[in-house]
N, C-alpha and C positions, 0 to 999 in steps of 0.2 A: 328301447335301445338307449344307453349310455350315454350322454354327451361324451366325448375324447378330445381334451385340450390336445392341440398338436403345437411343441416345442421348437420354435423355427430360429437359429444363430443367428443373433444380430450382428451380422458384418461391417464393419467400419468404413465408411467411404469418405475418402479427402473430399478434403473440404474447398470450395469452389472462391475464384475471386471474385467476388461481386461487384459489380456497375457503379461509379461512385458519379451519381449524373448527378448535375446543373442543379436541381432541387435541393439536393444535400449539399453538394459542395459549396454554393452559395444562399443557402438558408440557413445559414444558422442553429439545425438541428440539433438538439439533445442528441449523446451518444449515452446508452444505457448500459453497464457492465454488472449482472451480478456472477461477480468473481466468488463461488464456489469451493469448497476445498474438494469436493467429486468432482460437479461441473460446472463448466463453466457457460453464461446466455449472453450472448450479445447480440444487440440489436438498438435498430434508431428509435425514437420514441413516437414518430407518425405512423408508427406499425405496429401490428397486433400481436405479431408472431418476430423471432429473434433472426433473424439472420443466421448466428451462429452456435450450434450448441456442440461442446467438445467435453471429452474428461482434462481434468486440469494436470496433465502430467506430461514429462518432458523424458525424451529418450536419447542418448546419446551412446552409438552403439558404436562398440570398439574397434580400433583401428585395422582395417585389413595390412595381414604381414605380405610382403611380396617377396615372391622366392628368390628375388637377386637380393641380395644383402647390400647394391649400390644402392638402389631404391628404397626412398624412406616410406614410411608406412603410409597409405592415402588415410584422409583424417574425414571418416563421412559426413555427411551434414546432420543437423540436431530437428531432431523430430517430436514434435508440439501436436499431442491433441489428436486430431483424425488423421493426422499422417502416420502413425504408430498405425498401420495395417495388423499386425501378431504382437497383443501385448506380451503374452508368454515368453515367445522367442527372445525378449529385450526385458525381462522383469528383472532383472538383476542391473541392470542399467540404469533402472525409472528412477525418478526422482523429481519431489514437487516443492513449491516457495511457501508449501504451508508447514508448520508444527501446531500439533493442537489444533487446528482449527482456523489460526494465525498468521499471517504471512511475514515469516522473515526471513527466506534468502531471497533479498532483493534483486537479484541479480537474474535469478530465474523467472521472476516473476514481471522483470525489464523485457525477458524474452518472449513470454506470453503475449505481452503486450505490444510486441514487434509483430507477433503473428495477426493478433485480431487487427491490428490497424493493416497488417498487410492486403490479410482476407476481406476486410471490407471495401480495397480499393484506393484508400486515403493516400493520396499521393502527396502532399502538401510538405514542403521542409521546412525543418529545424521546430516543428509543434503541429499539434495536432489542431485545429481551427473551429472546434468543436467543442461544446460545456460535455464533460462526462459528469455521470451520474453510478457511484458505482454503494455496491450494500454495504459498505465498509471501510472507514478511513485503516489502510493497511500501516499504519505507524502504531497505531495499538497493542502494546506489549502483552502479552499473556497472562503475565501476574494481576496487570491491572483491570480487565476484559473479565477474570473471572470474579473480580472482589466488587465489581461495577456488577455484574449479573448473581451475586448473592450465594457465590457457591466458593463458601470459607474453607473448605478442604482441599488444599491448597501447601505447599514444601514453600517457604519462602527463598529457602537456601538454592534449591533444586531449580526451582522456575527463575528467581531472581537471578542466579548465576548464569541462566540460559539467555534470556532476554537481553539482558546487560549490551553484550556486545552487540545485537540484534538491533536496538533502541538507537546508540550512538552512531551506529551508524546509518541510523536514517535520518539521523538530525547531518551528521557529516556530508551526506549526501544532498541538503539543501540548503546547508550554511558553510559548508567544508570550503578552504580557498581552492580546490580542485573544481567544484560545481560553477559552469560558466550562464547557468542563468541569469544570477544578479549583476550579468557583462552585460545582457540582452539589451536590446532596445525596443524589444517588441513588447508594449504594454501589456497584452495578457499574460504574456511568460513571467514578465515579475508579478503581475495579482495572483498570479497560484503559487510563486513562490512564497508571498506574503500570507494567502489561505495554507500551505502548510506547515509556515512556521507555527501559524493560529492553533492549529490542530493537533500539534503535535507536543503545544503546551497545554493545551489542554484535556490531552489525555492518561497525558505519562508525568507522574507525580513530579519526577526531577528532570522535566521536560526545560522549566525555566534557566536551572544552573547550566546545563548543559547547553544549550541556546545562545546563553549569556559568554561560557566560555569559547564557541565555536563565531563567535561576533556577530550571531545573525540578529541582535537586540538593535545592532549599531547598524547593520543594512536597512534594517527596517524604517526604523526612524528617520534613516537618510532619504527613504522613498515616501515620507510623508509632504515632502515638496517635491512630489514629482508632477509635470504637468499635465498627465493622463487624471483624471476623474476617479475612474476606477482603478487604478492602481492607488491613489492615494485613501479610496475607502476600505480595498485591502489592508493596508495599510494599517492604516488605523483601527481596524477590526485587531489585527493582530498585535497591537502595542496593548489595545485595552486586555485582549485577553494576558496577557504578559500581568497586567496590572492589577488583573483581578485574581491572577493566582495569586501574587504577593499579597493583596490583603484578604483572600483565603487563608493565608498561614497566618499573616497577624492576628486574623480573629481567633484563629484556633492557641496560639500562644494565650490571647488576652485573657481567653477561658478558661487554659493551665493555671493560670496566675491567680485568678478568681476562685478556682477550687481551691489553689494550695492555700488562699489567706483562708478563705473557710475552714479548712482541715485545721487552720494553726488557730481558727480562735477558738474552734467546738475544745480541741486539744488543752487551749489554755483555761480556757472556763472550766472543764474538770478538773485539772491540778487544781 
């Protein structure tokens, strides 16, 4: 007789709010995110298993019309992940913070992460009181992600012009006068603010102009006397990164210059 694989629907079931007990909340736990452009795993790091695993898409389903025309339309709530019971039903809805692989609409992917801090319990204001650990600094522009991984076949006009806006405003977002971190006074809010400006020179070629125009060169520096420890190693991690781009491009100048005198003397000793 045959074995007969039998094909059984995997039904979506909401996802539960979990215990955020005394252990986690006051130990200091790793929070682990690998933020997926399918799905998405989160979980603490003194566990084997995630806590949370979702597809990473966002539904916002359209406004119910009420038959009284006095009545403005009810505006539903936005549905993340295993709340999306019928993807079909809302497929023309869906919508995720990745392109390519990449996450740039920031804004949805602020939502995601309203959710997973929700589902896990974290009740804590104004920050999260936890190191995350996630697979990918989400400031990394597409263009640059795929010429760092080797794969040259690539529109520069096409991706560059997508990215552009995508980039600046993630740097806006953590050096813009709108972003009220570097008002905080809570030490860890500014070291991640100082770890992202790090990161975000360091990934995106015109990371430092941009940085430099949006004044987050001149916050940073200003938080290298600051009296927390760790914020001023922040700190200082991200001036040097600052510093070592720039003489990344000095070198690569010095070496234009170097070829071009080569090129002019092979040139002159022919003539």
């Amino acid at each position: 007789m045959e074995n007969i694989l039998v094909l059984k629907d995997n039904k979506t079931v909401p996802d539960i709010v979990h215990e955020y007990s005394p252990t986690l909340k006051f130990g200091h736990i790793p929070l682990v995110i690998d933020n997926g452009s399918y799905q998405c795993r989160v979980g603490w790091s003194i566990y084997d298993e995630p806590n949370l695993i979702f597809k990473n898409l966002i539904a916002r389903p359209r406004k119910d019309r009420c038959k009284k025309d006095a009545e403005p339309p009810a505006t539903p709530p936005i549905q993340i992940g295993n709340d999306i019971i019928n993807i079909e039903a809302v497929r023309f809805q869906l919508k995720t913070q990745f392109d390519k692989n990449v996450v740039t609409h920031f804004e949805a992917q602020e939502q995601v992460f309203d959710y997973i801090f929700s589902h896990l319990g974290i009740d804590s204001e104004g920050s999260v009181p936890h190191p995350i650990a996630m697979t990918e600094a989400f400031v990394t522009p597409n263009y640059c992600r795929q010429f760092s991984n080797g794969l040259p076949s690539i529109n520069p006009l096409s991706s560059g012009a997508r990215t552009r806006p995508a980039s600046t405003s993630a740097a806006r977002s953590c050096c813009g006068r709108s972003c009220t971190c570097w008002k905080s006074s809570d030490p860890v809010v500014l070291a991640v603010a100082c770890y992202d400006v790090g990161e975000y020179v360091r990934h995106y070629p015109r990371g430092k102009h941009i940085i430099e125009q949006l004044g987050g060169k001149q916050r940073v520096m200003y938080l290298l006397s600051h009296e927390d420890p760790n914020v001023r190693y922040e700190a200082l991690l991200a001036v040097q990164k600052l510093m070592v781009h720039n003489w990344e491009y000095l070198g690569k100048q010095l070496e234009k210059e170097q070829i071009d005198k080569q090129a002019g003397t092979v040139v002159g000793a022919k003539a």
